[in-house]
Rosetta silent file (secondary structure, phi, psi, omega in degrees, C-alpha in Angstrom):
SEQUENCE: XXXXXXXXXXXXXXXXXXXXXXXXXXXXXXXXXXXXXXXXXXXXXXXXXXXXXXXXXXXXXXXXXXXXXXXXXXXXXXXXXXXX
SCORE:     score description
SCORE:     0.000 S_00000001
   1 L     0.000  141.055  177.464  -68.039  -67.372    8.116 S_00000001
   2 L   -75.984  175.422 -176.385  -69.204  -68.958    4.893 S_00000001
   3 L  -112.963  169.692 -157.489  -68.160  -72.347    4.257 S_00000001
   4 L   -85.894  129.814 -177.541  -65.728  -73.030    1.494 S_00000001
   5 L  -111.051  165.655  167.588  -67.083  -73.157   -2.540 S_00000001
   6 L   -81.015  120.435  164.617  -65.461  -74.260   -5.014 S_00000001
   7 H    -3.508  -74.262  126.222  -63.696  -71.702   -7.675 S_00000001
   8 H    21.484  -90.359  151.502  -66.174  -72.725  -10.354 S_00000001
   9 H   -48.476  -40.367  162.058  -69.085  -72.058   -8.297 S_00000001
  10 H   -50.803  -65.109  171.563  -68.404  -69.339   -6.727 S_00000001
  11 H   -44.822  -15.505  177.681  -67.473  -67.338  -10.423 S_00000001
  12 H   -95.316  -25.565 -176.656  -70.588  -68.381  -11.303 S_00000001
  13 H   -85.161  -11.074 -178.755  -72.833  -66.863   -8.602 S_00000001
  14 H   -85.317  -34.410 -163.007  -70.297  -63.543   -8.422 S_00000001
  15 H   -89.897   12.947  148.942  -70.877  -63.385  -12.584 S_00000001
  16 H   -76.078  -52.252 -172.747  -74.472  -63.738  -12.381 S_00000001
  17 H   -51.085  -38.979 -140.677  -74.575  -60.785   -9.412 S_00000001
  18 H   -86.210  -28.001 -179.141  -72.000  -58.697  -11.478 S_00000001
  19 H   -56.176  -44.984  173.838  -73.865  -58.798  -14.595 S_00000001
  20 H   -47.906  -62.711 -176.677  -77.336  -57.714  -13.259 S_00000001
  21 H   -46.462  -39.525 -174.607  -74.787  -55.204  -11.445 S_00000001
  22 H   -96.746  -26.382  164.967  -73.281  -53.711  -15.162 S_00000001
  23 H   -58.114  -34.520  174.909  -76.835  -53.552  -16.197 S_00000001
  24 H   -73.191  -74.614 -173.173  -77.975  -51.478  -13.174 S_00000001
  25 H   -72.959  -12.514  145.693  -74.841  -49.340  -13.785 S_00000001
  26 H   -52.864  -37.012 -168.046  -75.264  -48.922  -17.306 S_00000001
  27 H   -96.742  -22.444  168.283  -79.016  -47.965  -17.515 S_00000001
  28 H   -85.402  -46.015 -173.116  -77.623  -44.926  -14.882 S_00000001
  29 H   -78.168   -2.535  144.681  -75.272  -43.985  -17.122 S_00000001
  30 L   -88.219   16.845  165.704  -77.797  -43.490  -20.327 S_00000001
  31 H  -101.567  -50.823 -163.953  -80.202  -41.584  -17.866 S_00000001
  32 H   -74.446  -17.060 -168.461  -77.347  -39.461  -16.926 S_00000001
  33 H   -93.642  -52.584 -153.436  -76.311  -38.613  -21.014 S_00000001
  34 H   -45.658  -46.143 -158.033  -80.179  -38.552  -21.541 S_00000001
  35 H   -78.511  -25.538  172.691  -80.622  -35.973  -19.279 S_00000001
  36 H   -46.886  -37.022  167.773  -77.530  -34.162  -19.934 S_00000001
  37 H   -76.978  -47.717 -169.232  -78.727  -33.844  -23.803 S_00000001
  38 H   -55.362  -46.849 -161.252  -82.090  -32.913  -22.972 S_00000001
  39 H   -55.732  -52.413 -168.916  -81.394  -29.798  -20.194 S_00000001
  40 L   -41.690  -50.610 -177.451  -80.153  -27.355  -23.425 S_00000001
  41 L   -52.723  -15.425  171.304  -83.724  -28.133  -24.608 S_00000001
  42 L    87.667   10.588  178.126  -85.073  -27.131  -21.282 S_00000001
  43 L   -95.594  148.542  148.630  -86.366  -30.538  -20.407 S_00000001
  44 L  -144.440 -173.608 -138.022  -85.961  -33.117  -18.375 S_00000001
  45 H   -45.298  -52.315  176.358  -85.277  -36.983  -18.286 S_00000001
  46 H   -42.907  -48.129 -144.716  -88.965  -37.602  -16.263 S_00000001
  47 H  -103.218   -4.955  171.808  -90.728  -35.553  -18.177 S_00000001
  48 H   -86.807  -58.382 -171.812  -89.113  -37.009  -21.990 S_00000001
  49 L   -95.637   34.982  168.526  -89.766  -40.588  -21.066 S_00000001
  50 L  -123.849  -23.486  168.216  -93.352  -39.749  -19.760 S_00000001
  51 H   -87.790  -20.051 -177.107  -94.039  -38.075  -23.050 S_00000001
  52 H   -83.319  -67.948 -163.389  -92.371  -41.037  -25.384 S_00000001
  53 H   -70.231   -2.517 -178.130  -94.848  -43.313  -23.365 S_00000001
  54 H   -94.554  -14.906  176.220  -98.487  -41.217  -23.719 S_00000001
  55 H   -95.290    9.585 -175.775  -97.086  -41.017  -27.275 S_00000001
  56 L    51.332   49.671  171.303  -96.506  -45.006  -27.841 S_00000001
  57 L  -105.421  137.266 -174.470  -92.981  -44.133  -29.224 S_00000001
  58 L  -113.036   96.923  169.851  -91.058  -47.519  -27.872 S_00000001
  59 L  -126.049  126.657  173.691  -86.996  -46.042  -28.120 S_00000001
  60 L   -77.719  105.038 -172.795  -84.802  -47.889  -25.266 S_00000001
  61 H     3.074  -62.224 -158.008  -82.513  -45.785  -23.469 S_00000001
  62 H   -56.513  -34.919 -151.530  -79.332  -47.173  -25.047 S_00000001
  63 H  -107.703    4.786  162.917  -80.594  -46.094  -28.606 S_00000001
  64 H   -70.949  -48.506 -155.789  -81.835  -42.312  -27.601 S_00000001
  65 H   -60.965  -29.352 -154.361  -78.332  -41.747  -25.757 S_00000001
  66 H   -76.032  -55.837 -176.128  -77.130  -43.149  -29.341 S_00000001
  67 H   -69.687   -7.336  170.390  -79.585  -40.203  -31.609 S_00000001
  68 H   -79.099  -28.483 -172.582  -78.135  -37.631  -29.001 S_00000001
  69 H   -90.524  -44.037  168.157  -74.947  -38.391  -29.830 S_00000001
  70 L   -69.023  -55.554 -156.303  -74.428  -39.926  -33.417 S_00000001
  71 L  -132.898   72.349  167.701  -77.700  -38.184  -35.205 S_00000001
  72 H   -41.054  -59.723  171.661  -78.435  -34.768  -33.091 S_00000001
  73 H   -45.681  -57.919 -175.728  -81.325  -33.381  -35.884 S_00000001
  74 H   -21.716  -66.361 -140.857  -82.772  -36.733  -35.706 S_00000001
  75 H   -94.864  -52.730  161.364  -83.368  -36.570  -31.921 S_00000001
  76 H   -33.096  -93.425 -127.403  -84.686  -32.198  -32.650 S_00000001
  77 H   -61.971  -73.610 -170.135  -87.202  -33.589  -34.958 S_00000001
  78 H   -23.208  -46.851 -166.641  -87.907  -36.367  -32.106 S_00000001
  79 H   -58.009  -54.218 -167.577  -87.872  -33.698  -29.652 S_00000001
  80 H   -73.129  -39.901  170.513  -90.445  -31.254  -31.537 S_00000001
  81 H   -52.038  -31.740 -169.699  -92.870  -34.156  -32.319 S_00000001
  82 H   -84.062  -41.098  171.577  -92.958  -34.916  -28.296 S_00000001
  83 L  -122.289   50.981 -171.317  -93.962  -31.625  -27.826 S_00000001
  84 L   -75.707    0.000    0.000  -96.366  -30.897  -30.822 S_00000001
């Protein structure tokens, strides 16, 4: 048994864990949209963010899932450049 924290402390070491923890579950859930946009295109997630890096394009998950969703052409013309 653990010995007894204080309220105070304790919320702070569970809201340290849980944040790393909604980062971790967030960063699955733009890999899962990524790939989900990509497969009409016949692609997938490995093989998109292995072509973004031999091509130095620096786009973060968060703001891809964002041109699949918001600005579709955008993310074509991205798409066709990646595999020019």
């Amino acid at each position: 048994m653990l010995p007894k924290k204080s309220a105070p402390k304790r919320s702070a070491l569970y809201g340290y864990s849980h944040r790393r923890l909604r980062k971790r579950n967030m960063k699955g859930s733009w890999i899962t949209a990524m790939n989900a946009g990509l497969r009409p295109y016949g692609l997938t997630y490995s093989f998109f963010m292995a072509r973004l890096r031999t091509r130095g394009i620096i786009l973060n998950r968060k703001m891809i899932v964002e041109l699949i969703l918001r600005e579709p052409f955008t993310f074509r013309q991205l798409l066709l450049s990646l595999l020019k």
